[in-house]
LOKOLVEX-422875 format. One record per residue: residue number from 1; residue in three letters; chain; y negated, z, x of N, C-alpha, C in turn. Coordinates in steps of 0.2 Angstrom, whole numbers. Layout:
N
   seq   type   mol      nY      nZ      nX     caY     caZ     caX      cY      cZ      cX
   NUM    ALA     A       Y       Z       X       Y       Z       X       Y       Z       X
...
//
This chain:
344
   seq   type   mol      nY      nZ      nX     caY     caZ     caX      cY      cZ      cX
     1    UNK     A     544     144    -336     551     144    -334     552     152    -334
     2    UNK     A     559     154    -336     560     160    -337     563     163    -331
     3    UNK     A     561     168    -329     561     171    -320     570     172    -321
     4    UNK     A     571     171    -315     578     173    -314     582     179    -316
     5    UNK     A     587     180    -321     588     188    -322     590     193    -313
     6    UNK     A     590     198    -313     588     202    -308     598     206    -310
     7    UNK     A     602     205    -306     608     208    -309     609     217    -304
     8    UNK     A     608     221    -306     610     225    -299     616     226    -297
     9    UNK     A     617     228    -290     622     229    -285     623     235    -284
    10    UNK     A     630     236    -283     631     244    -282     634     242    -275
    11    UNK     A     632     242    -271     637     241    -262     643     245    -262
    12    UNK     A     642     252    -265     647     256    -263     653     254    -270
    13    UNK     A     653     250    -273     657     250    -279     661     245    -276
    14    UNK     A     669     243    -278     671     237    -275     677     236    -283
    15    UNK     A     674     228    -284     676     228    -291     685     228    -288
    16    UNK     A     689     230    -283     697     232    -282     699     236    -286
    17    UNK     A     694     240    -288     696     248    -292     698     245    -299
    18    UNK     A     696     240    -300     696     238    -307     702     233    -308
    19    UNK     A     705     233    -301     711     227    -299     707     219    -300
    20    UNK     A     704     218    -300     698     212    -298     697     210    -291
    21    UNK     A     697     203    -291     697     200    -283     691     200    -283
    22    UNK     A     687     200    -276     681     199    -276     678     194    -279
    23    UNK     A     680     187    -279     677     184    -280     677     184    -287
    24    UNK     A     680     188    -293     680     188    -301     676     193    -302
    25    UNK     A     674     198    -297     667     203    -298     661     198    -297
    26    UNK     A     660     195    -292     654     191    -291     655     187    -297
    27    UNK     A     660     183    -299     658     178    -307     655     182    -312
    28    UNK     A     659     185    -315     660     191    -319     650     192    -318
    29    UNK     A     648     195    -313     640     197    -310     636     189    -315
    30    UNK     A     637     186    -312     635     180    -313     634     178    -320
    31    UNK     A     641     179    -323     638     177    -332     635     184    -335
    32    UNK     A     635     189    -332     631     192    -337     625     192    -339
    33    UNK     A     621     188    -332     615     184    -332     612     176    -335
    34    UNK     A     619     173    -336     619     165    -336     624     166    -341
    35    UNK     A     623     166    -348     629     165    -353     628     156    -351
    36    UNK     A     636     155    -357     638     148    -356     637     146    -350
    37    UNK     A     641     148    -346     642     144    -339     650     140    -337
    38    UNK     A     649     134    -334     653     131    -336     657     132    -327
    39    UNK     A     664     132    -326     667     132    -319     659     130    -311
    40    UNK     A     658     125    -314     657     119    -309     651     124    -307
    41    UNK     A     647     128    -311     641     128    -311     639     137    -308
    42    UNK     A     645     139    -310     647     146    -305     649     145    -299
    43    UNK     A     654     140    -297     656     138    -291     649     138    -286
    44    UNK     A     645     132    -291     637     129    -283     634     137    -284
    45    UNK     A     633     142    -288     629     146    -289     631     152    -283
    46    UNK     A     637     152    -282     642     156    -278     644     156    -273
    47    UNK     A     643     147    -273     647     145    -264     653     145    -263
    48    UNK     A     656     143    -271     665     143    -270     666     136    -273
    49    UNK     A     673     134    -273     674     128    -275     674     127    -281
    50    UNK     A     675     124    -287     676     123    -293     682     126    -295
    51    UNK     A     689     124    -293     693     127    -295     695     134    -294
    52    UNK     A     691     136    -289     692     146    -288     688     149    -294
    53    UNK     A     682     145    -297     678     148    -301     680     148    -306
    54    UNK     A     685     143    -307     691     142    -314     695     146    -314
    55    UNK     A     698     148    -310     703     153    -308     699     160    -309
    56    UNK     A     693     161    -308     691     167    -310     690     169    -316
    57    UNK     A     687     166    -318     685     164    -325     690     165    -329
    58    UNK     A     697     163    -330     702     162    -332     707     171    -333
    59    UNK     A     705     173    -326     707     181    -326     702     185    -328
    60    UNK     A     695     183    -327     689     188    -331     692     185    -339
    61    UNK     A     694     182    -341     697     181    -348     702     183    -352
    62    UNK     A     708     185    -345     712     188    -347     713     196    -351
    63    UNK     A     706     197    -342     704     204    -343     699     206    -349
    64    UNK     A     698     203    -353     694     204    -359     686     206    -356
    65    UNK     A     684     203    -351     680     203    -346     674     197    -349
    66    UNK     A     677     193    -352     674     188    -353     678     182    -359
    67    UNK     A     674     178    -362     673     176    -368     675     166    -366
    68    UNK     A     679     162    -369     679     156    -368     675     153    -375
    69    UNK     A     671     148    -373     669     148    -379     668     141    -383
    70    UNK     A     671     138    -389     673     132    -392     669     127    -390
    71    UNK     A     672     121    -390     667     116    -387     674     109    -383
    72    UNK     A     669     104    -383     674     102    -376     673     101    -369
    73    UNK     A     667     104    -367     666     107    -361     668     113    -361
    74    UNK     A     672     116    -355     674     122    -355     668     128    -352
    75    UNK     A     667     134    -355     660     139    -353     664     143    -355
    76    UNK     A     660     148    -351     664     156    -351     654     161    -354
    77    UNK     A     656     166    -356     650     170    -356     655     175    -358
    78    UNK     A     650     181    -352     651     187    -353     652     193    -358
    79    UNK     A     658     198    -358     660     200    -364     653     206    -363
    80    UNK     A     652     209    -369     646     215    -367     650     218    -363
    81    UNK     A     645     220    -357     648     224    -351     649     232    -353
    82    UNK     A     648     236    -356     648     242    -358     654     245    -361
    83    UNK     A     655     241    -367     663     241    -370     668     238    -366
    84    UNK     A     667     231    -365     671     228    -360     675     234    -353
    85    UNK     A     670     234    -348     672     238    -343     674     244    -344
    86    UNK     A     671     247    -350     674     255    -353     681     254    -353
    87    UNK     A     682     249    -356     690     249    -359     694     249    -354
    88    UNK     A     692     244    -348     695     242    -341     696     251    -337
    89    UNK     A     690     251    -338     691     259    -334     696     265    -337
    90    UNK     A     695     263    -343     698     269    -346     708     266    -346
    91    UNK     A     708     260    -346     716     259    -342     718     261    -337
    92    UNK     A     712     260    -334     714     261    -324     714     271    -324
    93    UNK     A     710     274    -328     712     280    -327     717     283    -329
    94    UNK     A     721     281    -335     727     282    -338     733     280    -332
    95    UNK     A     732     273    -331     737     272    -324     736     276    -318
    96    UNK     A     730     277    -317     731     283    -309     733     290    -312
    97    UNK     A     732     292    -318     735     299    -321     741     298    -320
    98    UNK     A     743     292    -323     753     292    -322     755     293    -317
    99    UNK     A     749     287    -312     753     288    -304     752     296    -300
   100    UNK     A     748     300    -303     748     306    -298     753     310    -302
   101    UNK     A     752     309    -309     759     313    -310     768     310    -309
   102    UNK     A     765     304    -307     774     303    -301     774     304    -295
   103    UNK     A     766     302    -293     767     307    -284     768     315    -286
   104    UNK     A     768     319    -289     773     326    -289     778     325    -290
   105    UNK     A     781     322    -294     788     322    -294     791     319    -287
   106    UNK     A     787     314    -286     790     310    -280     791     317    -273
   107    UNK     A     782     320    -274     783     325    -268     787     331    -270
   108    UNK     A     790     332    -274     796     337    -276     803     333    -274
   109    UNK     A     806     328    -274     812     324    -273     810     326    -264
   110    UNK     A     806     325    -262     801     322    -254     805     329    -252
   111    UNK     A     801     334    -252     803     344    -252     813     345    -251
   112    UNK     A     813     342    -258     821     345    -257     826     341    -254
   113    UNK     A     824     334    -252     829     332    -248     825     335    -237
   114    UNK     A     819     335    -238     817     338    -229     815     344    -230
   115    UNK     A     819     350    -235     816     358    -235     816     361    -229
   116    UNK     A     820     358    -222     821     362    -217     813     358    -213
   117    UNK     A     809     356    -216     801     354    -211     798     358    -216
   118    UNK     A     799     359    -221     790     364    -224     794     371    -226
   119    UNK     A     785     373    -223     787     382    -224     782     382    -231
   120    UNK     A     781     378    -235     777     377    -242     773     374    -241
   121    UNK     A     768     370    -248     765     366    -250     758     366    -243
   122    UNK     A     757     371    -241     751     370    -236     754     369    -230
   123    UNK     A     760     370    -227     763     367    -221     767     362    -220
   124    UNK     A     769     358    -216     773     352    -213     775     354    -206
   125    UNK     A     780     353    -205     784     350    -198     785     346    -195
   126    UNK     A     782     342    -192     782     335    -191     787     338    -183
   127    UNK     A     791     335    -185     800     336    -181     801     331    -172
   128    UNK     A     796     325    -176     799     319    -171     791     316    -169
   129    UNK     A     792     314    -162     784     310    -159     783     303    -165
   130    UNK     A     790     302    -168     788     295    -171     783     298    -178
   131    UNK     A     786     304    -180     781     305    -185     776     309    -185
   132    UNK     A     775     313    -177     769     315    -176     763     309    -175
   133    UNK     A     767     304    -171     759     297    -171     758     294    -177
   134    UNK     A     765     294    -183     763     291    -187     757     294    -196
   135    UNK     A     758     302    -194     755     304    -197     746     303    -194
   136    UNK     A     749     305    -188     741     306    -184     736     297    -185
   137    UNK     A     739     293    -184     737     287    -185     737     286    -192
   138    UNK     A     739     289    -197     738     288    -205     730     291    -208
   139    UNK     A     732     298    -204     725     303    -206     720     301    -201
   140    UNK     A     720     297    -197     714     294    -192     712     289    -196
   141    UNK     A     715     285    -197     713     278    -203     709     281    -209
   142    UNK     A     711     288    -214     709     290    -219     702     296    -218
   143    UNK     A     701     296    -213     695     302    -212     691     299    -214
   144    UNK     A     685     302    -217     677     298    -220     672     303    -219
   145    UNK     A     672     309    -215     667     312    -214     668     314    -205
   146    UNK     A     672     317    -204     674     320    -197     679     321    -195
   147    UNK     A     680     320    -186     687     323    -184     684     325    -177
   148    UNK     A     690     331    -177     687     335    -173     692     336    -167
   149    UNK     A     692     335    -162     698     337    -155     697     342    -150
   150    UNK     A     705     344    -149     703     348    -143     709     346    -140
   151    UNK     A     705     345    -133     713     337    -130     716     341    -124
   152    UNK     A     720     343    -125     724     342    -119     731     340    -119
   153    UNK     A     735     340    -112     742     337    -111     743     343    -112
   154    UNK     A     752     343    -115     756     337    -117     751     334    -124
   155    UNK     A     751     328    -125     748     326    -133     750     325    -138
   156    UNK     A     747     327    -144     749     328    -150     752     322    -150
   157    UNK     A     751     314    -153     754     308    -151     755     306    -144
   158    UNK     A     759     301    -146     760     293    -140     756     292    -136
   159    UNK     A     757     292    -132     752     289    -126     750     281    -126
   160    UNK     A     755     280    -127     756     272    -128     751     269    -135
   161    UNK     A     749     274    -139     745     272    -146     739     274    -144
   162    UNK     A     738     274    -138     729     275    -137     727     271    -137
   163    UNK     A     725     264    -135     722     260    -139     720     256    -142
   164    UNK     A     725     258    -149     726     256    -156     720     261    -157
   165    UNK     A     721     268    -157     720     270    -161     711     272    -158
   166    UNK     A     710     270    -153     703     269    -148     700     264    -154
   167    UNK     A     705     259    -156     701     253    -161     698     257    -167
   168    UNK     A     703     260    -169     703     263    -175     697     266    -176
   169    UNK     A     696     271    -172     690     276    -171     683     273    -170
   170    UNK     A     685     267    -166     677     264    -168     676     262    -174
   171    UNK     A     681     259    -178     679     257    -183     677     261    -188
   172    UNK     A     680     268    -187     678     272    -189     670     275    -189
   173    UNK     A     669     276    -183     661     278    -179     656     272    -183
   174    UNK     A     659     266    -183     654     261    -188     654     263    -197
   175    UNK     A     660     265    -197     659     266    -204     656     275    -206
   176    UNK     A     652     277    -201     649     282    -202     651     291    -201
   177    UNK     A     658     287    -198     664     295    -196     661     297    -189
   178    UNK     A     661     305    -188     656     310    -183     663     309    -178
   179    UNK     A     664     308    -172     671     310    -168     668     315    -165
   180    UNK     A     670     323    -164     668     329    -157     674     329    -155
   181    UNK     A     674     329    -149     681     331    -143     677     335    -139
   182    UNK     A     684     340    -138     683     345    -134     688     344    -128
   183    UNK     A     689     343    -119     692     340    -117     692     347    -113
   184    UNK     A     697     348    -109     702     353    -105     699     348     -98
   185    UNK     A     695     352     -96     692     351     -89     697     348     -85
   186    UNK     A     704     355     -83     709     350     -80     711     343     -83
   187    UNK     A     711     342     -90     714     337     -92     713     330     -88
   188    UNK     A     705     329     -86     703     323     -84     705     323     -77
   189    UNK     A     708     326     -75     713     323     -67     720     319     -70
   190    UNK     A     720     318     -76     724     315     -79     722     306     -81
   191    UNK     A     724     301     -78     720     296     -77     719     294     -87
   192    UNK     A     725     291     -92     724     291     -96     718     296    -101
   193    UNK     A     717     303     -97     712     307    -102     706     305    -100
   194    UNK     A     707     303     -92     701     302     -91     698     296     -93
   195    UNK     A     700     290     -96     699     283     -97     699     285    -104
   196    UNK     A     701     290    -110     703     291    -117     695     293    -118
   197    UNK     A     691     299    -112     686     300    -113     680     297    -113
   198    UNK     A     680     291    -109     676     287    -106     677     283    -113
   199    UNK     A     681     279    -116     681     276    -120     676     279    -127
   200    UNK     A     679     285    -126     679     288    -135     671     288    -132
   201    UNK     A     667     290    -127     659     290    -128     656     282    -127
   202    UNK     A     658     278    -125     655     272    -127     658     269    -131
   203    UNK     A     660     271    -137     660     269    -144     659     274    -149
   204    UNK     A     654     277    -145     651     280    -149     652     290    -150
   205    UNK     A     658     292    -149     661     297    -149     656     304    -145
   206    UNK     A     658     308    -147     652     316    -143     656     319    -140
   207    UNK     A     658     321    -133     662     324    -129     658     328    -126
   208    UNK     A     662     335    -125     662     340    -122     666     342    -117
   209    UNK     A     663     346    -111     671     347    -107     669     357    -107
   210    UNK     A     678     360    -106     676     366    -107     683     369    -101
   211    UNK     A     685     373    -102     689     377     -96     696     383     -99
   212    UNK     A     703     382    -101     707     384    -102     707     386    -110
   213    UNK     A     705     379    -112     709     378    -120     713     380    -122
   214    UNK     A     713     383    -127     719     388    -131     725     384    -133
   215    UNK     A     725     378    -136     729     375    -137     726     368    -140
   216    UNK     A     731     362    -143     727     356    -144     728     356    -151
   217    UNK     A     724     353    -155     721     352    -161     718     347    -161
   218    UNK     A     719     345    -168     715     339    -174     714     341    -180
   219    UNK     A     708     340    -180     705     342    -189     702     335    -193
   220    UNK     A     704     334    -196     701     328    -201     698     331    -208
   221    UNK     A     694     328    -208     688     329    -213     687     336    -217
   222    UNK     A     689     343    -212     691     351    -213     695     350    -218
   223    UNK     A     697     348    -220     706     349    -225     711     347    -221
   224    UNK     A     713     345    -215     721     343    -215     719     345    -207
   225    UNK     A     726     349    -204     724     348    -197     731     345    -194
   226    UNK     A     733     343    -186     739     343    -184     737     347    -177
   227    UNK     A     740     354    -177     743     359    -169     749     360    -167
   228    UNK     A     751     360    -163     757     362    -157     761     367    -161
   229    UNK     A     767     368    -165     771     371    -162     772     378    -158
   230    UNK     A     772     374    -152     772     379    -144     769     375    -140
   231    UNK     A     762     377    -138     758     376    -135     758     370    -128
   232    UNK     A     766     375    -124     767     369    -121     773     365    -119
   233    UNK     A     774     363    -128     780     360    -126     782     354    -130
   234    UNK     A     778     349    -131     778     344    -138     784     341    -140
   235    UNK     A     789     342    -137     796     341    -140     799     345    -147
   236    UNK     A     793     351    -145     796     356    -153     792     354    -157
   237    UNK     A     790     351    -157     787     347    -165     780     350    -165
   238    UNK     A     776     345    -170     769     349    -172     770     352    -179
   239    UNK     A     764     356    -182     763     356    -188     757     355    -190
   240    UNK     A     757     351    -197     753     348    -201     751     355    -207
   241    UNK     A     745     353    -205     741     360    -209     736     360    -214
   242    UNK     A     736     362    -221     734     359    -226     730     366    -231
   243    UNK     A     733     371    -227     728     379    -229     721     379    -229
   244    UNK     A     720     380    -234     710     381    -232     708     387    -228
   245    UNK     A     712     393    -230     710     397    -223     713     396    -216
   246    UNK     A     718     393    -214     718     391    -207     715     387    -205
   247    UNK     A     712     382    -211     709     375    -209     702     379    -208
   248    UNK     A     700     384    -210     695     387    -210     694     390    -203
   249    UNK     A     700     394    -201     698     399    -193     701     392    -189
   250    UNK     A     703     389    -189     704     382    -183     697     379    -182
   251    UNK     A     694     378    -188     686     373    -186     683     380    -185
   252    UNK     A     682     385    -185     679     389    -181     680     393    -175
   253    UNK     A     685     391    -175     688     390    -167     687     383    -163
   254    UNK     A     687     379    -165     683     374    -162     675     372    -163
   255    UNK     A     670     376    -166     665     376    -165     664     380    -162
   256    UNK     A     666     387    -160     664     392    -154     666     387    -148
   257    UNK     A     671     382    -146     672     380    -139     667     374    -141
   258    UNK     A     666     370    -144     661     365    -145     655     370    -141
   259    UNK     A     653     373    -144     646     377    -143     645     381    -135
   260    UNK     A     649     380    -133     649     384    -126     653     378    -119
   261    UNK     A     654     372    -124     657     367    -118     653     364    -115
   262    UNK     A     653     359    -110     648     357    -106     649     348    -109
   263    UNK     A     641     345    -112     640     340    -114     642     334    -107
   264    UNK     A     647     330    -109     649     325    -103     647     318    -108
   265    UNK     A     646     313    -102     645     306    -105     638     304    -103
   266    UNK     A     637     298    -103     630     295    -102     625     300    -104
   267    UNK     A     619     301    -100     613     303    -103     615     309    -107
   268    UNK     A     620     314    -106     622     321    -110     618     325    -106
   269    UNK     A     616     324    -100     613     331     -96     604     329     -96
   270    UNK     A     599     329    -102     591     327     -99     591     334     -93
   271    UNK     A     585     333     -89     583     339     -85     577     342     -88
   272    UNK     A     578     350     -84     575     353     -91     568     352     -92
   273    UNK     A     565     356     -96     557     352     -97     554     357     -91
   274    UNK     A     555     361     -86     550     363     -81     556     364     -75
   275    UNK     A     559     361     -73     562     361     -68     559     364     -61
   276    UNK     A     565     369     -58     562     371     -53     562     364     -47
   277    UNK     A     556     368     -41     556     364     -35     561     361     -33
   278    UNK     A     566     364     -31     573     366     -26     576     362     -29
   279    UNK     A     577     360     -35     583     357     -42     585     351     -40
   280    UNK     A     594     352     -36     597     346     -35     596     339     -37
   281    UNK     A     598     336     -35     599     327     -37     602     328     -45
   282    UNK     A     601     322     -50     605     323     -55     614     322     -55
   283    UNK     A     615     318     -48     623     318     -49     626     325     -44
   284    UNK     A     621     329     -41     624     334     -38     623     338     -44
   285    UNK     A     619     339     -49     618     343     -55     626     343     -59
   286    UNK     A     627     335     -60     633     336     -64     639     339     -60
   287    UNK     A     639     337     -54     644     340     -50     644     350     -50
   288    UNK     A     640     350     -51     638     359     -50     641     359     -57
   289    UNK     A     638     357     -62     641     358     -71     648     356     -70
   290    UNK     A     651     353     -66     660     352     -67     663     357     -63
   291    UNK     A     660     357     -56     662     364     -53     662     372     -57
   292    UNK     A     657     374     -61     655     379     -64     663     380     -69
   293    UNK     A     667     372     -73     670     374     -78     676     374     -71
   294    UNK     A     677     376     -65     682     376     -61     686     371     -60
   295    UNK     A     684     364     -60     688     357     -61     685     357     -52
   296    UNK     A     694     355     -51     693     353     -41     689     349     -42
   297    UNK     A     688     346     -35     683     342     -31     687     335     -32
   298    UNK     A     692     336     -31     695     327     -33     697     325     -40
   299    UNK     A     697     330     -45     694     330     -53     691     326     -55
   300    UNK     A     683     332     -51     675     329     -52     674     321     -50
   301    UNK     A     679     319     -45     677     314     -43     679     307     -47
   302    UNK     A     685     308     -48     686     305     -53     684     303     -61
   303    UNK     A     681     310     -61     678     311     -68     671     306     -66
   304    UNK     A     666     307     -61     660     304     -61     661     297     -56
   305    UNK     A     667     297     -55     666     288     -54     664     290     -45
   306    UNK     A     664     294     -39     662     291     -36     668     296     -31
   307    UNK     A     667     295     -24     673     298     -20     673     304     -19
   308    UNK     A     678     307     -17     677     315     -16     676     316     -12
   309    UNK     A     673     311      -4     668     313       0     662     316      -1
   310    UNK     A     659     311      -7     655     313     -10     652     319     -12
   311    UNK     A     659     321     -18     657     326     -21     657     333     -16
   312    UNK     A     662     332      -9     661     336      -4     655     339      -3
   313    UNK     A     652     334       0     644     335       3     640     337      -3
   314    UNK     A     642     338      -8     638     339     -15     639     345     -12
   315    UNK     A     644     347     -13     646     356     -15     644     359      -8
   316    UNK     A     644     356      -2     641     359       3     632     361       5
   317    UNK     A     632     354      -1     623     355      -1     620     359      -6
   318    UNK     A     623     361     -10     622     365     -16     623     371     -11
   319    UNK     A     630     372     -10     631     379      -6     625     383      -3
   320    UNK     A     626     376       5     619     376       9     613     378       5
   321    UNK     A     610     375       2     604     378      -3     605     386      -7
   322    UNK     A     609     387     -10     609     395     -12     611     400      -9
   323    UNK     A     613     397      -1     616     403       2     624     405       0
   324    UNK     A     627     400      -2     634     402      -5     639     401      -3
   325    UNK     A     643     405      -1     648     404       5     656     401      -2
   326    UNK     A     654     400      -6     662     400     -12     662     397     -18
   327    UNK     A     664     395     -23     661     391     -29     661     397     -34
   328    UNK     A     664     402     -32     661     409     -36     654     409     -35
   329    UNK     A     650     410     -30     643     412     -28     639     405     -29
   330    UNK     A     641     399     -28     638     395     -32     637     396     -39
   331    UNK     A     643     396     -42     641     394     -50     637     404     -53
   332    UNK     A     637     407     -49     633     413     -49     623     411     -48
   333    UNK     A     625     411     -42     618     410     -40     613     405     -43
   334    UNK     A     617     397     -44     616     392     -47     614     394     -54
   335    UNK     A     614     401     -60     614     401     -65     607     406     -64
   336    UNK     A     608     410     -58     602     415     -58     594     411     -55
   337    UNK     A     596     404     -54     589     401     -51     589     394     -57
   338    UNK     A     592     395     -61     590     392     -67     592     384     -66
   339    UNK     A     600     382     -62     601     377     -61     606     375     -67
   340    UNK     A     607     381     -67     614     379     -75     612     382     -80
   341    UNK     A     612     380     -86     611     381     -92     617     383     -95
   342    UNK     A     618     390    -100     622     392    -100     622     388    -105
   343    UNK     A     631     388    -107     634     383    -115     635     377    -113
   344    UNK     A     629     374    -107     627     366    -107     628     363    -102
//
């Protein structure tokens, strides 16, 4: 008996590019291996019904994909795949060449009727909250490498699209996109940043906390970013930024505050490998680490889930231990007895 033919699989390929339904790329797969195949016999091989394997059949034959062949049982067999798909690709390339030389023209009509939002091809104005969330949520769906934040209030987007776009980000994180945030110490006395945070790390996201943020930003995938206008005032619009040299000193500017913010979230803080004797509790440690970026005491408490009696008695036992009468001589002394890690 003749061994099954072996057909390969590209995962990353999706027969759409070719304007093919899924299920006409699995047929299609099928007779390359199995000449004269008849509906019925695609169907059971496939796990579809007879007449969708007709229906496919019918369009791999339109598509010069495939060959109907004389008789009075109806069989298909596959056209040579090398010319056949040559041809198909090479249509589909001439049609996207058309369509980007209409998207110029399109983004030229675009330009001269909203001239008063772009200062040129590498800038955008985005005027209005409706089209600040709508591009942010465009460009959040379209990242496939990374996005990067640095969050504080007032916020680029809606408030109200936080947990759309909380979906979207996982989905993202599944599909292999890196999320870094940078969050504005003060921000999480803010209930929504503080629930935005906690989220973004159980679905996977890498947060950081840091202390008097320049301003807020978003970078997606180092070509496109959205910043502030005026730092503190989201009613003047943002700008949408498309330079490679800005998009260059932005992501460098946010890899200097990544690199020097304080890792938050489950399991961010391990102890160090030679800890001294004296070395607080792990949650008075974190409490020392939120005090050091200068976030009050009923911040802290918020931020770590427990009360600000709590975090009270933290900071007075820490004090008590280093001799500190102030949170300046704490987060001093605490750094010179090796309880705080600089950057961390």
């Amino acid at each position: 008996m003749a061994a099954e033919p072996q057909i390969p699989r590209a995962p990353q390929v999706s027969w759409s590019g070719l304007g093919l339904p899924p299920l006409a790329g699995r047929v299609l797969e099928y007779l390359v291996g199995h000449p004269e195949t008849a509906p019925g016999e695609a169907a059971a091989a496939l796990g579809t019904s007879t007449a969708a394997a007709a229906r496919a059949l019918r369009l791999l034959e339109s598509a010069l994909l495939a060959v109907r062949l004389s008789g009075r049982e109806a069989r298909w067999s596959a056209s040579p795949p090398r010319p056949a798909l040559g041809s198909l690709l090479a249509r589909r390339r001439e049609e996207l060449a058309s369509l980007e030389t209409y998207a110029e023209r399109l983004h030229e009509v675009h330009i001269s009727v909203t001239n008063h939002r772009f200062a040129s091809d590498q800038f955008e104005i985005l005027d209005t909250e409706e089209r600040i969330t709508a591009r942010y949520a465009h460009l959040l769906r379209a990242a496939r490498h990374e996005v990067l934040h640095l969050v504080m209030p007032p916020y680029v987007a809606a408030v109200d699209g936080v947990p759309d776009r909380l979906e979207v980000q996982a989905a993202a994180i599944r599909a292999g996109v890196r999320f870094r945030s940078v969050y504005d110490s003060d921000t999480l006395s803010d209930e929504v940043s503080l629930e935005t945070a906690r989220r973004g790390v159980e679905i996977g996201g890498d947060v950081r906390l840091s202390s008097g943020l320049p301003m807020k930003l978003v970078l997606f995938d180092g070509s496109t970013a959205i910043m502030p206008l005026r730092r503190d005032d989201p009613a003047a619009g943002s700008l949408l930024v498309h330079s490679p040299t800005l998009i260059h000193v932005l992501a460098a500017l946010f890899e200097s505050l990544w690199e020097h913010g304080v890792r938050w979230g489950p399991e961010a803080h391990p102890d160090p490998p030679q800890p001294a004797a004296d070395l607080p509790h792990p949650r008075a440690r974190e409490v020392l680490r939120l005090l050091s970026l200068g976030m009050k005491q009923e911040t802290i408490a918020r931020t770590l889930g427990v009360s600000r009696r709590t975090v009270q008695k933290d900071v007075s036992d820490i004090g008590m231990a280093l001799g500190a009468r102030n949170r300046f001589q704490i987060a001093l002394l605490a750094r010179e007895r090796g309880w705080l890690a600089p950057g961390r």
